[in-house]
N, C-alpha and C positions, 0 to 999 in steps of 0.2 A: 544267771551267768556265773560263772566257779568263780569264786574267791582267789584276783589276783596272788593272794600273799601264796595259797595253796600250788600256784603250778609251779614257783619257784624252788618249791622242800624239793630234796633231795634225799629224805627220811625213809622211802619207801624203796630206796636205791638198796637192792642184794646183792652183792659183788659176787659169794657163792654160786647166788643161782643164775647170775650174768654168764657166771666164769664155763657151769656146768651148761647152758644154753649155747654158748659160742664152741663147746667140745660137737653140743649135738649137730650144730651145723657144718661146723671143718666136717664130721663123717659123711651128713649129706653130700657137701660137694667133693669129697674125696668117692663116692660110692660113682657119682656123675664121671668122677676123670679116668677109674678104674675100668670102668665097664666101657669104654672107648679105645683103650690102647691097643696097638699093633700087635699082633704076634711076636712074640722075640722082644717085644719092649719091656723095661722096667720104669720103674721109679719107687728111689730110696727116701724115705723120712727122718731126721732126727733131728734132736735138740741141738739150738748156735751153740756154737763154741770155740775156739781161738782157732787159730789154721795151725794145721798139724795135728791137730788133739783130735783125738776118736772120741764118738757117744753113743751109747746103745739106738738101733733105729730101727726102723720097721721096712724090708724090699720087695716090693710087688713084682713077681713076674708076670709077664702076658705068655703061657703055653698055646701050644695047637686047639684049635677048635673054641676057641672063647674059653677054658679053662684058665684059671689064676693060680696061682701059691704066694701067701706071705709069709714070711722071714722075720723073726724078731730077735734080736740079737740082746745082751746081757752084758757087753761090753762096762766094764768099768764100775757097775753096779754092786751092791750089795751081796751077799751071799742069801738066799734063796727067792733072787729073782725069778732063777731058773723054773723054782718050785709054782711061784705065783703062778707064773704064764701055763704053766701043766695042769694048773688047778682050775684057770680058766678058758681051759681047752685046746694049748699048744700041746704039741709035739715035738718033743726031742729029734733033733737028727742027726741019724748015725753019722758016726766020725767026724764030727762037727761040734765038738764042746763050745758050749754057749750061746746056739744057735736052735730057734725053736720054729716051726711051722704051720699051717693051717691054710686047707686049699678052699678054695671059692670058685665061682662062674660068676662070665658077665653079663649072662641073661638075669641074676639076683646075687649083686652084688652089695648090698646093704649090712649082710651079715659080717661079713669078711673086713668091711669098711669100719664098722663097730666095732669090731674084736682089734682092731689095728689102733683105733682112737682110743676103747681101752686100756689096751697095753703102754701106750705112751703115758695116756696119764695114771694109771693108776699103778702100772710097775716103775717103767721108765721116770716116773715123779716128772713130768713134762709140767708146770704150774699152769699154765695157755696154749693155746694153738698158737696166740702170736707169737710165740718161743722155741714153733718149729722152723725148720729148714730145708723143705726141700729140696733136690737136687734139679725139682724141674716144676714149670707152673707155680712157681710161689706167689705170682699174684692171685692165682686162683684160690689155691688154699691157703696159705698164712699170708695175708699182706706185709710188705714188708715196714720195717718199723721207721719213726722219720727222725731224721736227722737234722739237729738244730739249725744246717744252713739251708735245710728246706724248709723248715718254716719259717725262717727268717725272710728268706728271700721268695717265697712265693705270694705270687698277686692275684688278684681276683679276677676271674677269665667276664664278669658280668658288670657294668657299672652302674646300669640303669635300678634303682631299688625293685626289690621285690614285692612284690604287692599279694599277701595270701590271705582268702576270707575262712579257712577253715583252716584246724590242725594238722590235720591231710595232707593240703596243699601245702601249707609252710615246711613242713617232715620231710613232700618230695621235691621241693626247692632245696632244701639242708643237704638230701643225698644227692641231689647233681652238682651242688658247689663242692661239698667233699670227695664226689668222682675226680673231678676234675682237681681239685686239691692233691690228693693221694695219687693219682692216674691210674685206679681201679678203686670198685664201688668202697665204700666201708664194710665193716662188720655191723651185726644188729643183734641184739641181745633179745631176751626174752619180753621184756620191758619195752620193746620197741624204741630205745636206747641206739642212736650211732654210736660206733665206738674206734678208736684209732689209737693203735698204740707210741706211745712217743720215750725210748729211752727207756725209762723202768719204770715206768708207769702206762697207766690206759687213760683215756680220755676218752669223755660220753658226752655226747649233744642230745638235748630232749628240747619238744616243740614243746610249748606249754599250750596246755587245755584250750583255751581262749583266742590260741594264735597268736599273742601279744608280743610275746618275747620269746629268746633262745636260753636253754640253761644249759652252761658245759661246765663240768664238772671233773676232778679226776679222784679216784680214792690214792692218798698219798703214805697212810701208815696202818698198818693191820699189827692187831693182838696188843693194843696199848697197856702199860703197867702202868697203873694210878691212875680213875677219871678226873680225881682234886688235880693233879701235879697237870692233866690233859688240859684241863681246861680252864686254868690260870695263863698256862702258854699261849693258848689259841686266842685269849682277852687280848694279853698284848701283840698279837700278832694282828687283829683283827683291829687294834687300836692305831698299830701304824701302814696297814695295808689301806689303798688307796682303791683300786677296783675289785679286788679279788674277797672272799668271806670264806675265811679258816670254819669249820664244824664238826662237832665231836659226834659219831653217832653208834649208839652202842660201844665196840671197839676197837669204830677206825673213824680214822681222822681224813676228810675233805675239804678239798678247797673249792669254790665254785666261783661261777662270774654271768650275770644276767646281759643279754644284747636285745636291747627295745628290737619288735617285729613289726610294727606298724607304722609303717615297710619298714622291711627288713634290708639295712645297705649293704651290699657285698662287703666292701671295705672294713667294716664295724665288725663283720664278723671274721673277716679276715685276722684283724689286730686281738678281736678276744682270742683268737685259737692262737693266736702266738703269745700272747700273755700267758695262759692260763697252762701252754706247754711249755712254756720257758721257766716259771714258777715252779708246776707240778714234780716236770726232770729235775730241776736244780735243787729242790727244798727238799724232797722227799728222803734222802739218806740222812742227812744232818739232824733231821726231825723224827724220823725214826730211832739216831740215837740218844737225840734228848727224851722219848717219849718211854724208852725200851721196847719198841715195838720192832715191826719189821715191815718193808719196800713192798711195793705190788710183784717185783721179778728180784727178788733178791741176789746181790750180785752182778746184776744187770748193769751196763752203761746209757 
């Protein structure tokens, strides 16, 4: 049987390769919603932003005959944005300063989808897909992000405990409570990680090995300055927290909190997800400034 202590680490947690996993999938289902649209239809991309305020974004048209063209616009951006996007195979369009393109079909639409989830993150600096915006289908592609008085006030649609003999089972019990939590599926990471974003932070549910319990976790501070000065903080932090475990790993700092699974109560896991996002959103700027580090969405509310 695996070593309770081991399914509760959170050690093997990559937030990188979570973050570059969750890009590869927004293009899967952006490739799905492309290659279905109407003639004459669009849909625009781009990063939140205050109302009123422009952001560079990415607009899909639907032309005649299943052809597509994307738009990526440089709005607001650095000086040679314009260059990146040429470098990786946009096109300038004439009379249209700051505006670049690249055509696709929706019989193979994959390519067009990648070149578009590229440009957000790797020109546009987009940090997540949860950080895009949609103008249409945002549950599809970016879920939207949750807001303190939904998770305050949201109740568990199940009462009866869960009862799971496998990892499996308990994993597809976690994504139907979180359907119905969020009111579309979660994200899933590479790691086979749920994930939801809440405020400026992510939150991850993993099934532990054994079935046993839930571990939800959030990384709260990236690129910490000093691991001595990290990890005196997190002692006393760890010394007066009550459910939650402050952890330093490499050079971000995690909070986590374990939910016994045998059975697993709806309720119990209800209360951890509103702890562990009430914590995660609320600590994480404060402690990014005591740490010198920096947020999961910098800037973020």
């Amino acid at each position: 049987m695996d070593d309770p202590c081991l399914t509760s680490d959170v050690s093997d947690f990559d937030f990188d390769r979570s973050t570059l996993e969750a890009w590869r999938l927004f293009a899967e289902r952006l490739a799905e919603v492309i290659s279905v649209m109407d003639p004459g239809a669009t849909l625009a991309i781009g990063s939140l932003a205050a109302e009123g305020e422009r952001t560079p974004h990415v607009l899909f048209t639907c032309l005649d005959a299943g052809a597509l063209v994307a738009e990526a616009t440089t709005d607001g951006l650095p000086d040679g944005a314009g260059a990146a996007l040429e470098a990786s195979g946009w096109e300038a369009v004439p009379g249209r300063p700051g505006t670049f393109a690249r055509p696709g079909t929706q019989e193979e639409p994959e390519g067009l989808a990648v070149a578009a989830s590229d440009a957000l993150r790797e020109v546009h600096r987009v940090q997540h897909p949860a950080l895009l915006a949609p103008d249409q289908l945002a549950d599809i592609l970016t879920p939207t992000p949750l807001e303190g008085g939904v998770v305050a006030t949201y109740e568990p649609q199940r009462i009866e405990p869960i009862l799971a003999r496998t990892a499996e089972e308990l994993d597809a019990a976690l994504e139907g409570e979180l359907t119905l939590f969020l009111g579309h599926e979660p994200l899933r990471d590479g790691n086979g990680d749920l994930a939801l974003r809440v405020g400026s932070t992510m939150v991850f549910v993993r099934s532990a090995l054994d079935a046993q319990e839930v571990l939800l976790f959030a990384p709260l501070v990236h690129d910490i300055d000093g691991r001595s000065r990290a990890m005196e903080v997190l002692s006393d932090l760890n010394t007066e927290a009550r459910w939650v475990r402050f952890q330093l790993i490499r050079d971000r700092v995690y909070v986590s909190m374990s939910v016994p699974a045998a059975p697993l109560i709806p309720a119990h896991l209800h209360r951890a997800l509103r702890i562990i996002s009430l914590i995660s959103d609320n600590m994480d700027e404060a402690l990014a400034e005591k740490l010198r580090g920096r947020t999961t969405f910098p800037g973020e509310a």
